[in-house]
GUSEGU-624642 format. One record per atom (N, C-alpha, C): x, y, z; atom name. Coordinates in steps of 0.2 Angstrom, whole numbers, plus 5000, padded with zeros to 4 digits. Atoms other than C-alpha are relative to their C-alpha. Example, Ala and Ser with C-alpha at 12.3 -4.5 7.8 and 13.67 -1.06 7.14 Angstrom:
// GUSEGU-624642
<<5004, 4994, 5000>, 'N'>
<<5062, 4978, 5039>, 'CA'>
<<5004, 5006, 5000>, 'C'>
<<4996, 4994, 4999>, 'N'>
<<5068, 4995, 5036>, 'CA'>
<<4996, 5005, 5003>, 'C'>
// end
This chain:
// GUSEGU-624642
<<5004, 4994, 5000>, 'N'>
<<5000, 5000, 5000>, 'CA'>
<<5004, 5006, 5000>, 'C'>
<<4993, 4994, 4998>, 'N'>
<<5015, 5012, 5006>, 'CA'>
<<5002, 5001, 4990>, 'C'>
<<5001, 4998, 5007>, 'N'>
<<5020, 5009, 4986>, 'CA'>
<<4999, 5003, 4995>, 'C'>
<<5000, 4997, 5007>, 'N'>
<<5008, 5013, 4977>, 'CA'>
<<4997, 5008, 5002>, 'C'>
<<5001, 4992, 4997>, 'N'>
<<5003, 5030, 4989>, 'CA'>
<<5005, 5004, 4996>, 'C'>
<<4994, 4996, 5001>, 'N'>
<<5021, 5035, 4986>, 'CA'>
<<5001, 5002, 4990>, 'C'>
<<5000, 4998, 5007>, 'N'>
<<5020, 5032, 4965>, 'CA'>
<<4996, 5005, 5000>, 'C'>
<<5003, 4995, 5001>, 'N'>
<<5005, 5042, 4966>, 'CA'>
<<5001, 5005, 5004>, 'C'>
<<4999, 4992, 4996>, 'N'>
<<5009, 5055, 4975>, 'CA'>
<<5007, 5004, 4994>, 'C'>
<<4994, 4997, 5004>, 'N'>
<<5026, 5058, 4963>, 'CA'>
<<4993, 5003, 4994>, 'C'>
<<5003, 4997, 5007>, 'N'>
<<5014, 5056, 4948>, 'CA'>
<<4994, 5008, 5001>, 'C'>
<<5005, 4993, 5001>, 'N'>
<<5002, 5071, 4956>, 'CA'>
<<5007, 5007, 5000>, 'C'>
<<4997, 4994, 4999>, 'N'>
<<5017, 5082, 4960>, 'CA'>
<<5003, 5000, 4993>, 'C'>
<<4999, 4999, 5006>, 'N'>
<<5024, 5078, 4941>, 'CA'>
<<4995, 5005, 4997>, 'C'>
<<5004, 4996, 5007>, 'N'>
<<5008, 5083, 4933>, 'CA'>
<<5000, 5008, 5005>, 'C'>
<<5003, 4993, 4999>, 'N'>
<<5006, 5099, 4946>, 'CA'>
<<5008, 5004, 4997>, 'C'>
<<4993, 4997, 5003>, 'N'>
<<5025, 5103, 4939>, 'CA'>
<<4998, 5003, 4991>, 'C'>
<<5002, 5000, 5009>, 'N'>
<<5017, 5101, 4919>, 'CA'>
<<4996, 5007, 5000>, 'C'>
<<5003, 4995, 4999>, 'N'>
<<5004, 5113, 4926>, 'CA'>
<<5003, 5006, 5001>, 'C'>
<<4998, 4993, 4997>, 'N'>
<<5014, 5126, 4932>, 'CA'>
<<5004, 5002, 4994>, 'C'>
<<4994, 4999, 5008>, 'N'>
<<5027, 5124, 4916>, 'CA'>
<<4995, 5003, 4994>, 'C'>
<<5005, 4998, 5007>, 'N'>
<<5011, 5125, 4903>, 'CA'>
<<4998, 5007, 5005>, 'C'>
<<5001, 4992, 4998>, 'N'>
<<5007, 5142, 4914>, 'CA'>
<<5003, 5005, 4998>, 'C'>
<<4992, 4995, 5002>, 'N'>
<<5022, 5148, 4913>, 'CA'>
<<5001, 5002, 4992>, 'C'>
<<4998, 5000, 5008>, 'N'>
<<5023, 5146, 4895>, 'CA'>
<<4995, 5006, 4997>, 'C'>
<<5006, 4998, 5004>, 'N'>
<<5005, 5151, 4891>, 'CA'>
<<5001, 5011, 5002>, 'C'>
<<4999, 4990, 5002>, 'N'>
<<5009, 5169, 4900>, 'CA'>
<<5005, 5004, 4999>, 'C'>
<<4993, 4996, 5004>, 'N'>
<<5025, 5172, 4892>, 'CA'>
<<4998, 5001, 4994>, 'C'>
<<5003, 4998, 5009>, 'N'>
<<5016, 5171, 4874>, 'CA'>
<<4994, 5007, 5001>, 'C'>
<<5006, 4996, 5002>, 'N'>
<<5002, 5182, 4879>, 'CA'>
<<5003, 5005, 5001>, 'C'>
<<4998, 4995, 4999>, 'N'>
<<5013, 5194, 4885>, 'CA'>
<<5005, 5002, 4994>, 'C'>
<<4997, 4999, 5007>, 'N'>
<<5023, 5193, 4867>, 'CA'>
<<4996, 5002, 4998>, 'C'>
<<5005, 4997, 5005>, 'N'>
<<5007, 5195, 4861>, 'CA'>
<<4999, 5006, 5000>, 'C'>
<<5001, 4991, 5000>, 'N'>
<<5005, 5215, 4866>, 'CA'>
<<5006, 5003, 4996>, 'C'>
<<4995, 4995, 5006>, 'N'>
<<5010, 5226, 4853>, 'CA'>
<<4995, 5001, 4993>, 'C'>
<<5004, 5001, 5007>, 'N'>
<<5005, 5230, 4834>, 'CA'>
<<5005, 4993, 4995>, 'C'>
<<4995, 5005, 5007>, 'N'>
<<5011, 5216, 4821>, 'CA'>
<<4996, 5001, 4994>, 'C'>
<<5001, 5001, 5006>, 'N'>
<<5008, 5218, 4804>, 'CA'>
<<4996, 4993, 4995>, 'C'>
<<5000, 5009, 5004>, 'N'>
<<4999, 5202, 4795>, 'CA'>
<<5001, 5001, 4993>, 'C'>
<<4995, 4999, 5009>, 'N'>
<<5000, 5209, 4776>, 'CA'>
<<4996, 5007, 4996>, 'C'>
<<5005, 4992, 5006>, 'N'>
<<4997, 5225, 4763>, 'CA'>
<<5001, 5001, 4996>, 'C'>
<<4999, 5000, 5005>, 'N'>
<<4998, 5228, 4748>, 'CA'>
<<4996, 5007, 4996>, 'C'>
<<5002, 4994, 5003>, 'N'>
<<4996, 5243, 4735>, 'CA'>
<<4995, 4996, 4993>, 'C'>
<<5005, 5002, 5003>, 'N'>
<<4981, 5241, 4724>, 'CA'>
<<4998, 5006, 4992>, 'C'>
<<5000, 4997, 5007>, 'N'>
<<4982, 5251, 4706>, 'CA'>
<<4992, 4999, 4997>, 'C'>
<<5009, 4999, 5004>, 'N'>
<<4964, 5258, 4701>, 'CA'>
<<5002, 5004, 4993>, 'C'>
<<4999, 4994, 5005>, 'N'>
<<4959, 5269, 4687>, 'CA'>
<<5004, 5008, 5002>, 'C'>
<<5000, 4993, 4997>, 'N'>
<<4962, 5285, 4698>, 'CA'>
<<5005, 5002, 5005>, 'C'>
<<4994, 4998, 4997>, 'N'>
<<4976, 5282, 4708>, 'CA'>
<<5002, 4991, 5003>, 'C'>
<<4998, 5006, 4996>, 'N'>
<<4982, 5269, 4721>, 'CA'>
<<4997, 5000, 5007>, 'C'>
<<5003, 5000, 4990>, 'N'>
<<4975, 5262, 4739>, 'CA'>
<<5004, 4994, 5001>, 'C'>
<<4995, 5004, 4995>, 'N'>
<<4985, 5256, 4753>, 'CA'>
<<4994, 4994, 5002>, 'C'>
<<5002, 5003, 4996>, 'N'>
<<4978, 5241, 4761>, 'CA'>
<<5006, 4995, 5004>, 'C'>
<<4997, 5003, 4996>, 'N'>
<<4985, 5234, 4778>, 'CA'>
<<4996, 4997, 5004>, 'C'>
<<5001, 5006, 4993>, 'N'>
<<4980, 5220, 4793>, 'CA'>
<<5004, 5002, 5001>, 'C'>
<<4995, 5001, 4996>, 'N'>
<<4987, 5224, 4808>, 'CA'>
<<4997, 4996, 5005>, 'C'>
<<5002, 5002, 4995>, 'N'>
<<4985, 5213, 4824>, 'CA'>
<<5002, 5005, 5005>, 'C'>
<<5000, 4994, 4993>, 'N'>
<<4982, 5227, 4840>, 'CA'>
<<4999, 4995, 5006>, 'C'>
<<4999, 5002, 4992>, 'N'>
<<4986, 5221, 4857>, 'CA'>
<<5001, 5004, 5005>, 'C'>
<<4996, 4997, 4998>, 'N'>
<<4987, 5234, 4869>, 'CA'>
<<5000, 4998, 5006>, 'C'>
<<5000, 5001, 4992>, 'N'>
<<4994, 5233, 4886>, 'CA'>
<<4997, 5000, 5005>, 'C'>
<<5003, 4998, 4995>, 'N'>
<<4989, 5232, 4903>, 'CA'>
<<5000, 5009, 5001>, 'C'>
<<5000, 4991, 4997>, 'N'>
<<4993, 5250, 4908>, 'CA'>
<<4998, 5004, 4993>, 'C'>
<<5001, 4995, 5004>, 'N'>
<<4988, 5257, 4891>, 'CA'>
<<4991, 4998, 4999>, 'C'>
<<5008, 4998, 4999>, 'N'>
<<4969, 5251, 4894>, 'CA'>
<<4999, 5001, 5005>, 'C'>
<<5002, 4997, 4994>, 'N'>
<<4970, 5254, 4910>, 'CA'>
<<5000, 5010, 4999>, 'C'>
<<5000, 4992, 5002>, 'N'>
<<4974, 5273, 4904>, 'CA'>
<<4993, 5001, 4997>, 'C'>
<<5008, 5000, 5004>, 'N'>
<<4960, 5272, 4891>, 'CA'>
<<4996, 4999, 5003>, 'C'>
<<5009, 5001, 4998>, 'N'>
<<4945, 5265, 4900>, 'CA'>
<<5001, 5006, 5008>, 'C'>
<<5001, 4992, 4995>, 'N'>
<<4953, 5283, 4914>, 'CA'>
<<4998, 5006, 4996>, 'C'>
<<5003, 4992, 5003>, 'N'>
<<4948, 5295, 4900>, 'CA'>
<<5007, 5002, 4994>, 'C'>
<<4993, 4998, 5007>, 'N'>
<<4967, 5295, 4890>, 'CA'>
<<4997, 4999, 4994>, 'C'>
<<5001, 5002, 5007>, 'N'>
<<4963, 5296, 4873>, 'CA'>
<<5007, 4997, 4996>, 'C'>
<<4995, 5000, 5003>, 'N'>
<<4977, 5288, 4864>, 'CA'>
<<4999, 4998, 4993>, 'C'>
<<5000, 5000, 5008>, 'N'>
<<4983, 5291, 4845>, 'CA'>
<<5006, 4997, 4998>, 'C'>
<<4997, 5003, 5005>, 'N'>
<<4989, 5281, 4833>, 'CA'>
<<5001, 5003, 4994>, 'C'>
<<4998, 4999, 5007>, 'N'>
<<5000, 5284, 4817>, 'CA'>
<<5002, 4995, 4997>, 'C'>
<<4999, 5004, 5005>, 'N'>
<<4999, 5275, 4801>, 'CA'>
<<5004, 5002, 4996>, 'C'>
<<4994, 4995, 5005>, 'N'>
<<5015, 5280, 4790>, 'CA'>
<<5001, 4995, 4996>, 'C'>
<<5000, 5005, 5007>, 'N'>
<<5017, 5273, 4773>, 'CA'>
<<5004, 5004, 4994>, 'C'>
<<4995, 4995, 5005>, 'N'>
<<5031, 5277, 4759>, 'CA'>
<<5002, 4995, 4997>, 'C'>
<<4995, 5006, 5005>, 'N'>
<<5039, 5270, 4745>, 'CA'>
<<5006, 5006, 4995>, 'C'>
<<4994, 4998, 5003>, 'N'>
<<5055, 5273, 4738>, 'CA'>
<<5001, 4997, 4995>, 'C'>
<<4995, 5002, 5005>, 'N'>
<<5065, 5271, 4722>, 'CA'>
<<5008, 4999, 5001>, 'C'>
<<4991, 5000, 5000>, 'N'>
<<5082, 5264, 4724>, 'CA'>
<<5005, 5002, 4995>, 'C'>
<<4995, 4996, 5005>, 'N'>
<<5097, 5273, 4715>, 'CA'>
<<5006, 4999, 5003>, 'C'>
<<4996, 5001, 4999>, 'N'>
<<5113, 5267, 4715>, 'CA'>
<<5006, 5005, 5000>, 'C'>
<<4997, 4997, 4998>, 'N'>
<<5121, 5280, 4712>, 'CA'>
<<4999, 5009, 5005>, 'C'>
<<4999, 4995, 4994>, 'N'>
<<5115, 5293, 4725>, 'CA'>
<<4994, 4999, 5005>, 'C'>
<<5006, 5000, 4993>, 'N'>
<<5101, 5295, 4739>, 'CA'>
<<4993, 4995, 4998>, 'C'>
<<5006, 5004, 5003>, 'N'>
<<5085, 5283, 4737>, 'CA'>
<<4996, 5007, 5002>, 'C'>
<<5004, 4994, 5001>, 'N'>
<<5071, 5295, 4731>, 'CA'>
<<4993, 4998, 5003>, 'C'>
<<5006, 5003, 4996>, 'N'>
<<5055, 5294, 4742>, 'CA'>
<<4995, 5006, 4996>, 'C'>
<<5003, 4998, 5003>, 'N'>
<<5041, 5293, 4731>, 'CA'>
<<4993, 5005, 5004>, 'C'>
<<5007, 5000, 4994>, 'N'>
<<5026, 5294, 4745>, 'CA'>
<<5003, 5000, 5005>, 'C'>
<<4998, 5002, 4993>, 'N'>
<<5029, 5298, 4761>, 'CA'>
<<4994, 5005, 5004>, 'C'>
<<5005, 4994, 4998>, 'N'>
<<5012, 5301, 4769>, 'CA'>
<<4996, 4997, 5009>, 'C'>
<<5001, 5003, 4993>, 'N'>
<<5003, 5296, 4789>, 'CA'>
<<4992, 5003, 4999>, 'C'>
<<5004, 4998, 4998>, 'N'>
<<4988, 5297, 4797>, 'CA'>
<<4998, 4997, 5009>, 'C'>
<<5002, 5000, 4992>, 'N'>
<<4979, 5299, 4814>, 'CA'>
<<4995, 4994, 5001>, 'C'>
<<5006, 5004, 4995>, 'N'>
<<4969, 5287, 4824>, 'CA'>
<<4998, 5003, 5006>, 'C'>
<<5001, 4998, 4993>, 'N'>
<<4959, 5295, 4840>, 'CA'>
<<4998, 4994, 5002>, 'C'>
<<5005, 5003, 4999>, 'N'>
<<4954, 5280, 4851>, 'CA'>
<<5001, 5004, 5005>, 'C'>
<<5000, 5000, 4994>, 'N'>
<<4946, 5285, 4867>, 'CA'>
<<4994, 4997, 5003>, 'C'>
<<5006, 5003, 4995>, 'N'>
<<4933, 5281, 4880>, 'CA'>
<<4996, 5005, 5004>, 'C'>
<<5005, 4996, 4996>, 'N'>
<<4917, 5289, 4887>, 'CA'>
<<4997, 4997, 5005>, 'C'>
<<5004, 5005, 4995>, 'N'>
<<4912, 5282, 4904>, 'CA'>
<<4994, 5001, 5000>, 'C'>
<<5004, 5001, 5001>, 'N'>
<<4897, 5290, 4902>, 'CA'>
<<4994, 4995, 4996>, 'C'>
<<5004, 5003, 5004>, 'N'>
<<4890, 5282, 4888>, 'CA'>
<<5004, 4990, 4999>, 'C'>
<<4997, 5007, 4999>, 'N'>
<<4901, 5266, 4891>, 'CA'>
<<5002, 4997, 4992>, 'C'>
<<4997, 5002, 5007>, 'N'>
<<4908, 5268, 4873>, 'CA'>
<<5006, 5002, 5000>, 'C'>
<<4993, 5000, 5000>, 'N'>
<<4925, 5265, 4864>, 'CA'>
<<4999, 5005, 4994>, 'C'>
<<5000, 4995, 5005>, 'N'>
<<4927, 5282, 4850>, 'CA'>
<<5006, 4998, 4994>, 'C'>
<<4994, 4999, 5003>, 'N'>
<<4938, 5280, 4836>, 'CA'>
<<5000, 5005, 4994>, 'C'>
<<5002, 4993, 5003>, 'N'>
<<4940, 5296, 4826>, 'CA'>
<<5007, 5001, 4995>, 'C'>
<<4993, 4997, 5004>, 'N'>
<<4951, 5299, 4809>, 'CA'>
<<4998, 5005, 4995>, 'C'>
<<5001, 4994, 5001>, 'N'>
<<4951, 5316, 4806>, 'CA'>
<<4994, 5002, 5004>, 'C'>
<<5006, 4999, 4998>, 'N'>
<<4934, 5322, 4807>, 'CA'>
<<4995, 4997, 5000>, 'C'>
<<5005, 5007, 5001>, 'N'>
<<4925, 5306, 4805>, 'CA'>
<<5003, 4996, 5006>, 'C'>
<<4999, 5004, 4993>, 'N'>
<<4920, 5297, 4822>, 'CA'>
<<4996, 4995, 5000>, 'C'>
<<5003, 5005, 5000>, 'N'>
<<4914, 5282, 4824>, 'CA'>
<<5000, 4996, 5009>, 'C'>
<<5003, 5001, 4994>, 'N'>
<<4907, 5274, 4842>, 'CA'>
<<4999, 4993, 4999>, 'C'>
<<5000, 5008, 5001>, 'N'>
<<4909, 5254, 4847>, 'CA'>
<<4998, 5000, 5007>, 'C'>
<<5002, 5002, 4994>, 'N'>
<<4902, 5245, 4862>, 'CA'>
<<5006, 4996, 5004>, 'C'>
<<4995, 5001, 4998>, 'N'>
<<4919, 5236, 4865>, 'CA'>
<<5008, 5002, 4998>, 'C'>
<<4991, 4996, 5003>, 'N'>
<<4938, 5240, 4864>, 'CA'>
<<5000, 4993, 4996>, 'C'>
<<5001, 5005, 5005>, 'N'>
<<4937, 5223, 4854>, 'CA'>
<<4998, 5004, 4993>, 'C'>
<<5003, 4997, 5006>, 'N'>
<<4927, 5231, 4840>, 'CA'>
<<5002, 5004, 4998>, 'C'>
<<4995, 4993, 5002>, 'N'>
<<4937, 5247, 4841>, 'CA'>
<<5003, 4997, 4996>, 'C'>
<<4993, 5004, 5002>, 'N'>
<<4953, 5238, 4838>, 'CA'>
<<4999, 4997, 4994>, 'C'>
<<5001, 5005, 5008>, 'N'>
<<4945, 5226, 4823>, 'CA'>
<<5000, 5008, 4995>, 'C'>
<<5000, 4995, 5005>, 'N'>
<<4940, 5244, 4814>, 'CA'>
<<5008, 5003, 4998>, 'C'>
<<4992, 4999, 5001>, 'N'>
<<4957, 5250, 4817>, 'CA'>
<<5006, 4999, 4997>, 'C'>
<<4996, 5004, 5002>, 'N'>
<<4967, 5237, 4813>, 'CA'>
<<5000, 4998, 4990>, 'C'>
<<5001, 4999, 5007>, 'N'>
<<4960, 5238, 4795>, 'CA'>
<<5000, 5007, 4997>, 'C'>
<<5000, 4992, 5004>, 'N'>
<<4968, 5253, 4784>, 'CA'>
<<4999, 5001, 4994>, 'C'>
<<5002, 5002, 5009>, 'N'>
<<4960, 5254, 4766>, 'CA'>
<<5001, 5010, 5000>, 'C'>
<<4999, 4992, 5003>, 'N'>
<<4966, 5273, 4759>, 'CA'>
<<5002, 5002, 4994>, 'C'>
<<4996, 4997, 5008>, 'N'>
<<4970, 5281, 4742>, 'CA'>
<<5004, 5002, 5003>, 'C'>
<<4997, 4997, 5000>, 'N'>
<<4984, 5288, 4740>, 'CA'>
<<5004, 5002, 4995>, 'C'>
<<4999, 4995, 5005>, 'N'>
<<4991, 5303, 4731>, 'CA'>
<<5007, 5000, 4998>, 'C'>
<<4997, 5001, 5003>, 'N'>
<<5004, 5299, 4718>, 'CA'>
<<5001, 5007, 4995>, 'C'>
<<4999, 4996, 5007>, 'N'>
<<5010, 5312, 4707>, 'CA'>
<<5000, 4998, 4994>, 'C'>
<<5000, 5003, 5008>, 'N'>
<<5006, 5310, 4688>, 'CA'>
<<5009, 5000, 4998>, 'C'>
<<4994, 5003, 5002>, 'N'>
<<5021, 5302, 4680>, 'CA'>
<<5005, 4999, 5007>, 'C'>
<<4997, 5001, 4994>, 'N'>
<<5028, 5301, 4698>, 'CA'>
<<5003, 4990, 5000>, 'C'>
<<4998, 5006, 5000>, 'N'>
<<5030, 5281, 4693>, 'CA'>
<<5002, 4997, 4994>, 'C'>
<<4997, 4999, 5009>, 'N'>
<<5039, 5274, 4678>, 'CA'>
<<4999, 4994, 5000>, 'C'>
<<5000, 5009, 4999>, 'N'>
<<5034, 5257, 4672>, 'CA'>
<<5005, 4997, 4998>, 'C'>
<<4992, 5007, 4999>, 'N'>
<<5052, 5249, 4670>, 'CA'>
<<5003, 5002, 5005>, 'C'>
<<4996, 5000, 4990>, 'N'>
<<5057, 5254, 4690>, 'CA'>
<<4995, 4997, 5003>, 'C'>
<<5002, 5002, 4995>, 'N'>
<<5055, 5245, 4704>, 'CA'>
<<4999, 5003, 5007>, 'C'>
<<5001, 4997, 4993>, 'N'>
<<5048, 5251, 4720>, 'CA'>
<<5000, 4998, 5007>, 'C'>
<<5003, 5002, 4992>, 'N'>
<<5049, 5247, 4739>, 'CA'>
<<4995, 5004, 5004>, 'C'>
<<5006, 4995, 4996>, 'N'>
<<5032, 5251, 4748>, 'CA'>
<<5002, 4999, 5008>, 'C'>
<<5000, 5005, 4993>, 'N'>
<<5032, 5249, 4768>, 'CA'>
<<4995, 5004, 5003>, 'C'>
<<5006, 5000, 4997>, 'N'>
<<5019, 5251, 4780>, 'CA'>
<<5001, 4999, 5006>, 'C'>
<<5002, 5005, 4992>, 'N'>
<<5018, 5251, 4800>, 'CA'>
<<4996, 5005, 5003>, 'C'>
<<5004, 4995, 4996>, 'N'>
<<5007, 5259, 4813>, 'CA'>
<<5001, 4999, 5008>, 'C'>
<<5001, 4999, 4993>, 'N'>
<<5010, 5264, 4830>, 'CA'>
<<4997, 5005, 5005>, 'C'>
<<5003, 4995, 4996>, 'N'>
<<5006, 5273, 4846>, 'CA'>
<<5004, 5005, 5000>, 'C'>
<<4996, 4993, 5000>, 'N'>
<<5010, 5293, 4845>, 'CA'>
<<5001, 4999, 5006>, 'C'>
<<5000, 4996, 4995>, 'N'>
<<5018, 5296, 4860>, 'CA'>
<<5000, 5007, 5002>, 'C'>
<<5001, 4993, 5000>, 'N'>
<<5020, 5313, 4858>, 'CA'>
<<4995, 5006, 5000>, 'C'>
<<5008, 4998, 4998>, 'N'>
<<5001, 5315, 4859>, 'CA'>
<<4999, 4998, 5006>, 'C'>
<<5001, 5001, 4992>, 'N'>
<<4999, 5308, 4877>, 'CA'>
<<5002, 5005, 5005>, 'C'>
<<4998, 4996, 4997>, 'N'>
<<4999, 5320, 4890>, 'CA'>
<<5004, 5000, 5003>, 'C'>
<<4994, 5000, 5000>, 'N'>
<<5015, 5325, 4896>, 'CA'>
<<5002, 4997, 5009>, 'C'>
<<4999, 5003, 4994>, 'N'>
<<5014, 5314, 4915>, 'CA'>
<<5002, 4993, 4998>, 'C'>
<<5000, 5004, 5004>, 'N'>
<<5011, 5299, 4901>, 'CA'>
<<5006, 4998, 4997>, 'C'>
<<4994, 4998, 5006>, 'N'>
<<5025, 5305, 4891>, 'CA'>
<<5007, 4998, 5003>, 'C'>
<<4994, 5002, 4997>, 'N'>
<<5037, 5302, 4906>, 'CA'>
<<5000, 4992, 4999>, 'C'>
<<4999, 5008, 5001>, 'N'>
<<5032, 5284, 4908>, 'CA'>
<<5000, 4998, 4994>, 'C'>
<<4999, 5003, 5007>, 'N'>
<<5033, 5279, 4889>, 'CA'>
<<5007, 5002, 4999>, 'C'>
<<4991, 5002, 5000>, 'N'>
<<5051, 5283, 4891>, 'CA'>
<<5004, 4997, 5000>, 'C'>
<<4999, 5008, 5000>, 'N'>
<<5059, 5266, 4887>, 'CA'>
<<4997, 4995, 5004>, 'C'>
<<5007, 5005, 4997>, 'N'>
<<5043, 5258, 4893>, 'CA'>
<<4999, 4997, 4995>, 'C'>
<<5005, 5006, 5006>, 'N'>
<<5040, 5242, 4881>, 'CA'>
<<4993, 5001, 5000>, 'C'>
<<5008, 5000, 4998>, 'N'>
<<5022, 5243, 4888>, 'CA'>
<<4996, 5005, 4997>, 'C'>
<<5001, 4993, 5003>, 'N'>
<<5020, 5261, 4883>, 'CA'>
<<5001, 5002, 4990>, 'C'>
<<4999, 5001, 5006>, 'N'>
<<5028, 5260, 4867>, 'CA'>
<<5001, 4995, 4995>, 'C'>
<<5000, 5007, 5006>, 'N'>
<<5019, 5249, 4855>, 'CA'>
<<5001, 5004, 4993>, 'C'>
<<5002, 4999, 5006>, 'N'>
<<5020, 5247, 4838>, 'CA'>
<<5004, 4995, 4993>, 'C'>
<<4993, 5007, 5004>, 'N'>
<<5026, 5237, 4822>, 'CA'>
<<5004, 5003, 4997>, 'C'>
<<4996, 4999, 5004>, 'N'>
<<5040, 5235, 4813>, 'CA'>
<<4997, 5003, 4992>, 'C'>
<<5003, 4997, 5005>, 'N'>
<<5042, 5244, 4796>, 'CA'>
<<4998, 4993, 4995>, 'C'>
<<5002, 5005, 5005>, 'N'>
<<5032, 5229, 4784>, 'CA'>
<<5003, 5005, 4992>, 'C'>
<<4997, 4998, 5008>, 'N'>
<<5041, 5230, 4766>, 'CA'>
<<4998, 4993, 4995>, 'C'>
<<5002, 5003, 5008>, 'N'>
<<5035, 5224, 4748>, 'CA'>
<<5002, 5004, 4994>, 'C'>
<<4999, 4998, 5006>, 'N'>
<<5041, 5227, 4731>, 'CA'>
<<4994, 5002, 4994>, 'C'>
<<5005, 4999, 5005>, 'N'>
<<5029, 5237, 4719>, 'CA'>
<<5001, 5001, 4993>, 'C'>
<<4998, 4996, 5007>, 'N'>
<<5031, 5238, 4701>, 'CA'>
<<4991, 5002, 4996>, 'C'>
<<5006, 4997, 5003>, 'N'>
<<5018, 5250, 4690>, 'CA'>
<<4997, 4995, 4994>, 'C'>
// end
């Protein structure tokens, strides 16, 4: 009887080891997971010009919802450019243009705002917000003859948090704060006209 107590009792403290290990794991990936990543974009050639589309996945931090659902409104920039490479002197940037995201929060009305320019739109969850967000469909302004169809072009794409919008109590703690300072890397594809 002493035996088979003693097996099972290792085999419980094994499996409560597994437990603690798959824990450990599971809150080390979520916590990878905060930030913007990029999933994919691409430039889309109409009659009338070009539109950007991007996916990003948005994750933000604790401390940057916790700001948000105290009334911070926090903005995001979307910055998009493409260059012609030149061998022999500076690469020529064709497009180099951004835009604003306002998200904020109204506790009165228990809604998440997201506001670009002067178009606002209103969500019942920071879920909801974040899906709008996360998808950028925009034209953008090419100069006529600004692209030549025998060159190749690099577009890139990323979007993150202004910190320089936050107000300036904010501003100290996003000072080499990961948690504070999301956003992605520059996403890069080759365009040809």
């Amino acid at each position: 009887m002493t035996v088979f107590s003693t097996r099972y009792c290792r085999k419980i403290s094994l499996l409560r080891a597994l437990v603690a290990l798959w824990l450990a794991v599971a809150a080390s990936s979520t916590a990878y997971a905060e930030g913007i990543e990029v999933r994919k974009a691409a430039l889309t050639v109409l009659d009338d010009g070009y539109v950007l589309e991007a996916d990003f996945d948005i994750m933000l931090t604790p401390p940057l919802k916790e700001a948000l659902n105290k009334g911070v409104a926090l903005y995001f920039l979307s910055e998009f450019e493409m260059i012609r490479s030149r061998w022999y002197w500076f690469n020529e940037k064709i497009v180099n243009t951004h835009q604003q995201y306002r998200l904020s929060y109204n506790a009165l009305t228990r809604q998440y705002r997201v506001g670009v320019g002067t178009l606002y739109q209103n969500f019942s969850t920071l879920g909801e917000a974040l899906e709008v967000m996360s998808r950028v469909r925009r034209s953008e302004e090419v100069e006529p003859g600004a692209l030549r169809k025998d060159a190749t072009y690099t577009a890139a794409v990323r979007l993150r948090l202004d910190t320089t919008q936050l107000p300036k109590p904010f501003q100290i703690n996003a000072l080499g704060s990961r948690e504070w300072n999301i956003g992605s890397d520059w996403y890069r594809w080759t365009v040809t006209p």
